[in-house]
PDB file with one MODEL, atoms N, CA, C and O in Angstrom:
MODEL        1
ATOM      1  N   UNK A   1     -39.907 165.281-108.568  1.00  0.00           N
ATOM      2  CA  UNK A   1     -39.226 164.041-108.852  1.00  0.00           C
ATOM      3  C   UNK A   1     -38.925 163.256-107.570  1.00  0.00           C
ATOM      4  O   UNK A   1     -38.759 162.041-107.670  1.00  0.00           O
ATOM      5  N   UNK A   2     -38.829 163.952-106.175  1.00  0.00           N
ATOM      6  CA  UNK A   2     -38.396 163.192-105.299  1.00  0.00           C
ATOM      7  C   UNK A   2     -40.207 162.285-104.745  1.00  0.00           C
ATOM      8  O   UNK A   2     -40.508 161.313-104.052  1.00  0.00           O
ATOM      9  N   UNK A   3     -40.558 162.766-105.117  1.00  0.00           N
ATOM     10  CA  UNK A   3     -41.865 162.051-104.790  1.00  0.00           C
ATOM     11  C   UNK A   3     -41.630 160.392-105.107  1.00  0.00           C
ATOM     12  O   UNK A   3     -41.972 159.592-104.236  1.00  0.00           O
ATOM     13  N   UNK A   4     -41.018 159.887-106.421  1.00  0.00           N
ATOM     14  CA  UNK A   4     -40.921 158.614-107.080  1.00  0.00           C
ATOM     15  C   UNK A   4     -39.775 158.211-105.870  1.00  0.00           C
ATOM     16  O   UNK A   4     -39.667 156.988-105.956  1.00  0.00           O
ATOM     17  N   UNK A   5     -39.070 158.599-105.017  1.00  0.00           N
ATOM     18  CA  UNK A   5     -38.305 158.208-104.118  1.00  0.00           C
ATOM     19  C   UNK A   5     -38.683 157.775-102.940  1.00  0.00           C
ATOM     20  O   UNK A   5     -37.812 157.545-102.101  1.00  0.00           O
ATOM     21  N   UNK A   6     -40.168 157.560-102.606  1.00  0.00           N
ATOM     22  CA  UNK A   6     -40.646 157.046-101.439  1.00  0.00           C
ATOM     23  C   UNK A   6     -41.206 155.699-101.582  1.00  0.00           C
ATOM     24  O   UNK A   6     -40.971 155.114-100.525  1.00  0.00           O
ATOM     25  N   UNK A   7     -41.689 155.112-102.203  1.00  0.00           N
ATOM     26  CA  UNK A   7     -41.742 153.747-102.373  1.00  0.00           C
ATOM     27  C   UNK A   7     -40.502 153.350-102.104  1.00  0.00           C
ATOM     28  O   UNK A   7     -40.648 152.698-101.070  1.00  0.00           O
ATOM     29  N   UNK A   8     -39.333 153.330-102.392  1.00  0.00           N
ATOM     30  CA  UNK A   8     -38.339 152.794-102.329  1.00  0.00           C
ATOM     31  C   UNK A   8     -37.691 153.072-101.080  1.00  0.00           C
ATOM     32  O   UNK A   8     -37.205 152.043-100.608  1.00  0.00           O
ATOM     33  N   UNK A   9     -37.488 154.209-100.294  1.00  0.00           N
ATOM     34  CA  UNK A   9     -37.253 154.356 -98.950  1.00  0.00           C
ATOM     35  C   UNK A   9     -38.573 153.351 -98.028  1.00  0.00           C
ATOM     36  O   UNK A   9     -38.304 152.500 -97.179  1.00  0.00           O
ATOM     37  N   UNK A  10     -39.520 153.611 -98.330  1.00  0.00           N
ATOM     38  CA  UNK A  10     -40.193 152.425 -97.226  1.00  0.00           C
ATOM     39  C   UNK A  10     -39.976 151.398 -97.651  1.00  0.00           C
ATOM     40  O   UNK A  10     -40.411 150.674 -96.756  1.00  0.00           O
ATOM     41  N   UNK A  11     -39.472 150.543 -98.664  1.00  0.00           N
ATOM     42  CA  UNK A  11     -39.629 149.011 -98.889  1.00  0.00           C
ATOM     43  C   UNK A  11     -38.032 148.943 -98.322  1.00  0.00           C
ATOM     44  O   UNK A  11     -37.609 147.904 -97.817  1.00  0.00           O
ATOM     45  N   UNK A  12     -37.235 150.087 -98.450  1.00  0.00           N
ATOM     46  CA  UNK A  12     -36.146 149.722 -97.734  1.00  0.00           C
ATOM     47  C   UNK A  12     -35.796 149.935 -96.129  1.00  0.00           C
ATOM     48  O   UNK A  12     -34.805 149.467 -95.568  1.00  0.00           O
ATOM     49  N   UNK A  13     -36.642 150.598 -95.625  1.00  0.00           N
ATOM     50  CA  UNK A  13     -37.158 150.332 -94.172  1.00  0.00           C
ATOM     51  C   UNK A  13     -38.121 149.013 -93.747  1.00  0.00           C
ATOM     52  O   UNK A  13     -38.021 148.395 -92.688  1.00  0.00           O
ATOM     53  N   UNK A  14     -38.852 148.800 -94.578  1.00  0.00           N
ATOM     54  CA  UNK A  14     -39.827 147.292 -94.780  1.00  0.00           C
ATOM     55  C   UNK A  14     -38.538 146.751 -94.649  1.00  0.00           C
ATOM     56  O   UNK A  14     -38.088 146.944 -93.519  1.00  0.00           O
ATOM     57  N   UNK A  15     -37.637 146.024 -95.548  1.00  0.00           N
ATOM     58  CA  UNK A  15     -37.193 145.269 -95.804  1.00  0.00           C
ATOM     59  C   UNK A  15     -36.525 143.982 -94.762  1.00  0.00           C
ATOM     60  O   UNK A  15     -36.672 142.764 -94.670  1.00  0.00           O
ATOM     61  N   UNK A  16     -35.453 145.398 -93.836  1.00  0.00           N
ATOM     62  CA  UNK A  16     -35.231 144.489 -92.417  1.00  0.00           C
ATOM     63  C   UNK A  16     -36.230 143.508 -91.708  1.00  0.00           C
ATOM     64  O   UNK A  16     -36.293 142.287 -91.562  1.00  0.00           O
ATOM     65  N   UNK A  17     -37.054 144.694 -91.301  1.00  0.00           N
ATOM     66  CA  UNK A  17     -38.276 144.218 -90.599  1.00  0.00           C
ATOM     67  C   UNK A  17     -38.593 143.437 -90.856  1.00  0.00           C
ATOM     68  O   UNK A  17     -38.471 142.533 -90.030  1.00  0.00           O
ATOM     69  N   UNK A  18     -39.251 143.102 -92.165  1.00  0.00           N
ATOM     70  CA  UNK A  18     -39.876 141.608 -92.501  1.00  0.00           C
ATOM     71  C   UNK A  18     -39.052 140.890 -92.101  1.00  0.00           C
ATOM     72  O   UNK A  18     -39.306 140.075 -91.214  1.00  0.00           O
ATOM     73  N   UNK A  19     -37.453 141.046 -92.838  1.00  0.00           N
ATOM     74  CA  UNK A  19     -36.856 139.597 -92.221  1.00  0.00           C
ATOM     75  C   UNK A  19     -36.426 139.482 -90.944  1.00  0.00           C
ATOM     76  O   UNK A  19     -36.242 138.388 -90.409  1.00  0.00           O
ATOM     77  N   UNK A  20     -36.244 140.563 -90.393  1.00  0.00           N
ATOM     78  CA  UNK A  20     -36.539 140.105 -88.883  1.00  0.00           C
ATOM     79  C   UNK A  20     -37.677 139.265 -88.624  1.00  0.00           C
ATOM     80  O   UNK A  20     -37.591 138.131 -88.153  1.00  0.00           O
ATOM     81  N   UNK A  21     -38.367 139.640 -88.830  1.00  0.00           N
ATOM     82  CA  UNK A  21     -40.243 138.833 -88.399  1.00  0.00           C
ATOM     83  C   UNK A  21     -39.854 137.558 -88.920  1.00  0.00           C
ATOM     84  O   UNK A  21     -40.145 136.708 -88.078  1.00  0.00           O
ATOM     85  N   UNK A  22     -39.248 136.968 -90.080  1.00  0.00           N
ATOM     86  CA  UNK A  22     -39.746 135.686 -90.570  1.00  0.00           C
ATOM     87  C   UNK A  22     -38.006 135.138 -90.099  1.00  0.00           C
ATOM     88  O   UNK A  22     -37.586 134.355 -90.952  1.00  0.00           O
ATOM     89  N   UNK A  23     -37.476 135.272 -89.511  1.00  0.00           N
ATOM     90  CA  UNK A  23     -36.448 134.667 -88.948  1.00  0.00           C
ATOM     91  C   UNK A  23     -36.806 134.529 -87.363  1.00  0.00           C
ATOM     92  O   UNK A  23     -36.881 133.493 -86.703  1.00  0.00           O
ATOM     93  N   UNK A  24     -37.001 135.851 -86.955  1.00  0.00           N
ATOM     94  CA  UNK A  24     -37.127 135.252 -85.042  1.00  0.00           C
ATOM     95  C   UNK A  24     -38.768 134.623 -85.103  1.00  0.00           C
ATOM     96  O   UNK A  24     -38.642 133.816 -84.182  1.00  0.00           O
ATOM     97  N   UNK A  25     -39.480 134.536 -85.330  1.00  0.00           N
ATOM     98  CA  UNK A  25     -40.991 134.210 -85.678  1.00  0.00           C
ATOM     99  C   UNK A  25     -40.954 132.775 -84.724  1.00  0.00           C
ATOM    100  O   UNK A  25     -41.197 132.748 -83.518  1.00  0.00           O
ATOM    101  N   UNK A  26     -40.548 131.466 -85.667  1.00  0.00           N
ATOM    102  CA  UNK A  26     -40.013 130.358 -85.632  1.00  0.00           C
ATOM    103  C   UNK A  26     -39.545 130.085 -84.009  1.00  0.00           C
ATOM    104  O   UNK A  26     -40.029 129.226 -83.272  1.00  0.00           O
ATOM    105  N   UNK A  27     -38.285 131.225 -83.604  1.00  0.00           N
ATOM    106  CA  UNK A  27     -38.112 130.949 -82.957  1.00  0.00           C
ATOM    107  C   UNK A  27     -38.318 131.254 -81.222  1.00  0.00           C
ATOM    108  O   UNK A  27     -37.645 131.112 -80.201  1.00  0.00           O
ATOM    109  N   UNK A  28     -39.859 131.823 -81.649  1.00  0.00           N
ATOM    110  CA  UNK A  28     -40.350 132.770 -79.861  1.00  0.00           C
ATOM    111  C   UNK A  28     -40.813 131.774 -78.845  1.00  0.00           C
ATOM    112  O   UNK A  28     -41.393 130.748 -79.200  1.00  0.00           O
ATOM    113  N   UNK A  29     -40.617 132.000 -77.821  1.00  0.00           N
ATOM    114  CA  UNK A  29     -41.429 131.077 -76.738  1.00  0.00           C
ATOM    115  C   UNK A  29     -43.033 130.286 -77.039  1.00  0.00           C
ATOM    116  O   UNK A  29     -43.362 129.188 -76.589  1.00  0.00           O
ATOM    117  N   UNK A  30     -43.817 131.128 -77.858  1.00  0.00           N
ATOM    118  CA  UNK A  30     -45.418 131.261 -78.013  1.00  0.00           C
ATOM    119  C   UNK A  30     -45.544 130.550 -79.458  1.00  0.00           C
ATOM    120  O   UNK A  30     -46.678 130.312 -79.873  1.00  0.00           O
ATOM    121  N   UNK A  31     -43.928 130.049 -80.583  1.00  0.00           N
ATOM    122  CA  UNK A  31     -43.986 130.122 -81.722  1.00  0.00           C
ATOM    123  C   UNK A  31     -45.260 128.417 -81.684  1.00  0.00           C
ATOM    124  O   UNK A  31     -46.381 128.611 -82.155  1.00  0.00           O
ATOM    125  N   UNK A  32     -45.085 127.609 -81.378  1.00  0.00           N
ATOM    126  CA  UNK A  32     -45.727 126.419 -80.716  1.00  0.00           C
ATOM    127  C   UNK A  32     -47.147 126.350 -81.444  1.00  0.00           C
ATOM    128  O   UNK A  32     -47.576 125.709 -82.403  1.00  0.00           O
ATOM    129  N   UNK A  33     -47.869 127.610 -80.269  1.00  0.00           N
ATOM    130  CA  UNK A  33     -49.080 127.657 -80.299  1.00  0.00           C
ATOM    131  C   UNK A  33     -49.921 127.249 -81.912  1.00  0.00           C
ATOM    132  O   UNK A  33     -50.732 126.391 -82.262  1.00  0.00           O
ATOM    133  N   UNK A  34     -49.198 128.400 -82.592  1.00  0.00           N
ATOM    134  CA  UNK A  34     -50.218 128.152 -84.079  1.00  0.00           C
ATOM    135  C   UNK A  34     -49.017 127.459 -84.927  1.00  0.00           C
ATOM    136  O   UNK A  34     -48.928 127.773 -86.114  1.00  0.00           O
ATOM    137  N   UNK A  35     -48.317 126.761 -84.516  1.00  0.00           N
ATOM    138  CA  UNK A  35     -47.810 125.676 -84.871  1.00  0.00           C
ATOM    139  C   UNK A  35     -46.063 125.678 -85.798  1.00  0.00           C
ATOM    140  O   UNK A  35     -45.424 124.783 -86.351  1.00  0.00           O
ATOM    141  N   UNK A  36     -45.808 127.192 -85.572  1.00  0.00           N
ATOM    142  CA  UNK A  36     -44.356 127.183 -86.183  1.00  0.00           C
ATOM    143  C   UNK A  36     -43.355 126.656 -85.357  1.00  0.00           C
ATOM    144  O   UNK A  36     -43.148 127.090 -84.224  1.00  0.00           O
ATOM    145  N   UNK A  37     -42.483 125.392 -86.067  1.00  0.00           N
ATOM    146  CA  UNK A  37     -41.188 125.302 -85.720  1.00  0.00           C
ATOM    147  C   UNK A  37     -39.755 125.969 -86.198  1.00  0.00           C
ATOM    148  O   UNK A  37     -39.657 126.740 -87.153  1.00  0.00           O
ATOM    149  N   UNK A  38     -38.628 125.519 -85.336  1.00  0.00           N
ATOM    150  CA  UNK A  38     -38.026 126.556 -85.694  1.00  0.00           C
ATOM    151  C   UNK A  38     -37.064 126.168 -87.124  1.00  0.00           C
ATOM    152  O   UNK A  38     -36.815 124.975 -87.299  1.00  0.00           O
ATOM    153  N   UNK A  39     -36.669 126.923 -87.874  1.00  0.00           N
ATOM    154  CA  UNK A  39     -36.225 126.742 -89.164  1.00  0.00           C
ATOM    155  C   UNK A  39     -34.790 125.701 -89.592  1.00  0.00           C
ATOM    156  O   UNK A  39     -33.953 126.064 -88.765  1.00  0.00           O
ATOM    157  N   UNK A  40     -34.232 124.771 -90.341  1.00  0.00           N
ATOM    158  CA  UNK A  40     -33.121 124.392 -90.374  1.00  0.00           C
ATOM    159  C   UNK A  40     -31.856 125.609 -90.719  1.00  0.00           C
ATOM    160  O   UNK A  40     -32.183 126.789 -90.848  1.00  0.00           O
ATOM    161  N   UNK A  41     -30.979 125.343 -90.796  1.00  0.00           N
ATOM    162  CA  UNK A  41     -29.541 126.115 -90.911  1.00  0.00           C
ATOM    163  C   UNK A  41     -29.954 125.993 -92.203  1.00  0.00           C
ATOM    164  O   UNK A  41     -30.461 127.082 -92.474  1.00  0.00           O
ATOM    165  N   UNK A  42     -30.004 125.468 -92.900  1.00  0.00           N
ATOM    166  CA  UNK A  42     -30.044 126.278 -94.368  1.00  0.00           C
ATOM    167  C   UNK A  42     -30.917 127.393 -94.758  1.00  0.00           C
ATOM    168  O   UNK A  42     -30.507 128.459 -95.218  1.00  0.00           O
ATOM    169  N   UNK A  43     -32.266 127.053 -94.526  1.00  0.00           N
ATOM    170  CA  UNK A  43     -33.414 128.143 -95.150  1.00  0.00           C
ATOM    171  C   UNK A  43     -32.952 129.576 -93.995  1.00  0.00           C
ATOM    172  O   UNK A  43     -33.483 130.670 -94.187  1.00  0.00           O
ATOM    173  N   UNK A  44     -32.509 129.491 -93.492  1.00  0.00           N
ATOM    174  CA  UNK A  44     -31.516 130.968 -92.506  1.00  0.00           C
ATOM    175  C   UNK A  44     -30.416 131.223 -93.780  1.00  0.00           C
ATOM    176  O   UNK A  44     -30.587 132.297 -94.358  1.00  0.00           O
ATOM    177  N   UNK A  45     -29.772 130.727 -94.077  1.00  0.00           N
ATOM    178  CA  UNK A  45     -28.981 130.823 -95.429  1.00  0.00           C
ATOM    179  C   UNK A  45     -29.650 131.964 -96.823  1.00  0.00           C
ATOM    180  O   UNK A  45     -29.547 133.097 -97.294  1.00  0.00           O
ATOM    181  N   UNK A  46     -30.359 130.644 -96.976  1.00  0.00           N
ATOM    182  CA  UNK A  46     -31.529 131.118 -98.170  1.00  0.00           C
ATOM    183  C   UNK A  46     -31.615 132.604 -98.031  1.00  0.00           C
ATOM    184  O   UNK A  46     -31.089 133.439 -98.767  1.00  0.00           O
ATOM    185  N   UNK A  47     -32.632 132.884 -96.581  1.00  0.00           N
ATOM    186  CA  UNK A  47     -33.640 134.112 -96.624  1.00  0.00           C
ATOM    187  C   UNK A  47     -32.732 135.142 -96.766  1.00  0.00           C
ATOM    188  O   UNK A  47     -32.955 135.992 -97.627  1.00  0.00           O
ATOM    189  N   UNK A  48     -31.095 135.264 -95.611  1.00  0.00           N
ATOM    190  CA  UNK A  48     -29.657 136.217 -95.727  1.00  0.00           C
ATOM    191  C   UNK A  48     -29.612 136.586 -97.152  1.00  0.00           C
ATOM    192  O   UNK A  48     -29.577 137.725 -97.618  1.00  0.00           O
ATOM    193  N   UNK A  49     -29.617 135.319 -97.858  1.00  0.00           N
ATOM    194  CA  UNK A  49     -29.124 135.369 -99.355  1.00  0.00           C
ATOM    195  C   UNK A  49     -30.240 136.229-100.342  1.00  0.00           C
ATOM    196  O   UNK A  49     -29.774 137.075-101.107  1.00  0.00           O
ATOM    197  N   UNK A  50     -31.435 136.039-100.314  1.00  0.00           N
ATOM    198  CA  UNK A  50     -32.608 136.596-100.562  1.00  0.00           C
ATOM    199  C   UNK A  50     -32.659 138.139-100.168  1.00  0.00           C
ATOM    200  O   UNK A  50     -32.814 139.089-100.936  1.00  0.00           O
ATOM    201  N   UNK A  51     -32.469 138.162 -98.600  1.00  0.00           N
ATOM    202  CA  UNK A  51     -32.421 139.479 -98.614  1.00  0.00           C
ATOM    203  C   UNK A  51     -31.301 140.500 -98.917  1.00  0.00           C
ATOM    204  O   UNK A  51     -31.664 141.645 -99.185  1.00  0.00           O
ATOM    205  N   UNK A  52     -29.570 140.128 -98.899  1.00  0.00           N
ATOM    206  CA  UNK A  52     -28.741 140.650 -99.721  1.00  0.00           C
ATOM    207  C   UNK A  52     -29.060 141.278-100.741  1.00  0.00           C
ATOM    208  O   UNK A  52     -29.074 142.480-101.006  1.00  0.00           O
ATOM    209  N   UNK A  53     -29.479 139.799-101.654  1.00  0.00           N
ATOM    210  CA  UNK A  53     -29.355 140.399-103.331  1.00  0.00           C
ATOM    211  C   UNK A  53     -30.394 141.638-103.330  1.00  0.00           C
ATOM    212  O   UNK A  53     -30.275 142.559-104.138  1.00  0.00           O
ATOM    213  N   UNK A  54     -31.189 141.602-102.581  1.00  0.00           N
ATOM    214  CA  UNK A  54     -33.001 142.266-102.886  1.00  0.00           C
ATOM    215  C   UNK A  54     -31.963 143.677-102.428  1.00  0.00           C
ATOM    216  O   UNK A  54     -31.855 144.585-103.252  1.00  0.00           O
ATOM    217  N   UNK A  55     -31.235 143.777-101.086  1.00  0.00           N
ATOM    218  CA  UNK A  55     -30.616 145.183-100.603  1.00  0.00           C
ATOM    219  C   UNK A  55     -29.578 145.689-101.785  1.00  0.00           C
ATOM    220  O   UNK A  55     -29.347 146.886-101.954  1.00  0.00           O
ATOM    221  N   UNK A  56     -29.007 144.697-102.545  1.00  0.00           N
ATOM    222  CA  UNK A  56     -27.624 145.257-103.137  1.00  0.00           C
ATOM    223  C   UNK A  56     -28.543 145.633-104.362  1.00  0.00           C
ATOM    224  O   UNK A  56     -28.236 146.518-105.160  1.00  0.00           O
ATOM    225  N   UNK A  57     -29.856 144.783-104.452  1.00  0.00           N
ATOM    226  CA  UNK A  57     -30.397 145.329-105.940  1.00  0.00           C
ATOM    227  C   UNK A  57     -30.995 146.620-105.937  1.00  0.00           C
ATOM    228  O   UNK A  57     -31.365 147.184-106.966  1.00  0.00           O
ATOM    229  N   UNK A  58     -31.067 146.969-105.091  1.00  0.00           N
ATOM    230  CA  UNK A  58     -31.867 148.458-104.729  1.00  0.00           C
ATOM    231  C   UNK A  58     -30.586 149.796-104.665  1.00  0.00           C
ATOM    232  O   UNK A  58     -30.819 151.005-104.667  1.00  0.00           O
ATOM    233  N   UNK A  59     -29.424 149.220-104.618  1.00  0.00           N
ATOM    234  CA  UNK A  59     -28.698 150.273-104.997  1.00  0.00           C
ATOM    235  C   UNK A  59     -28.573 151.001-106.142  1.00  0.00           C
ATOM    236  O   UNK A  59     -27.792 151.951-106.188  1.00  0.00           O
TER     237      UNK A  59
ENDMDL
END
């Protein structure tokens, strides 16, 4: 049974990560090059909010 428990431990190790990546992304020295700017104060809102519910829903 603990087998069905690993998808869910890596998407909850995934989980940070990604939003790390799609929050500092925007904002790296190199972000320029292939053309990302950096994000308004809200959609930083949004993604927090996005990723909350997604962490509290996994409890």
């Amino acid at each position: 049974m603990s087998a069905c428990r690993w998808p869910a431990r890596g998407l909850t190790i995934a989980m940070p990560l990604v939003g790390l990546v799609t929050l500092a992304l925007p904002n790296m020295p190199m972000a320029g090059l292939p053309g990302f700017t950096p994000l308004p104060l809200v959609l930083y809102a949004v993604i927090a909010g996005i990723l909350l519910v997604y962490a509290a829903s996994g409890s």
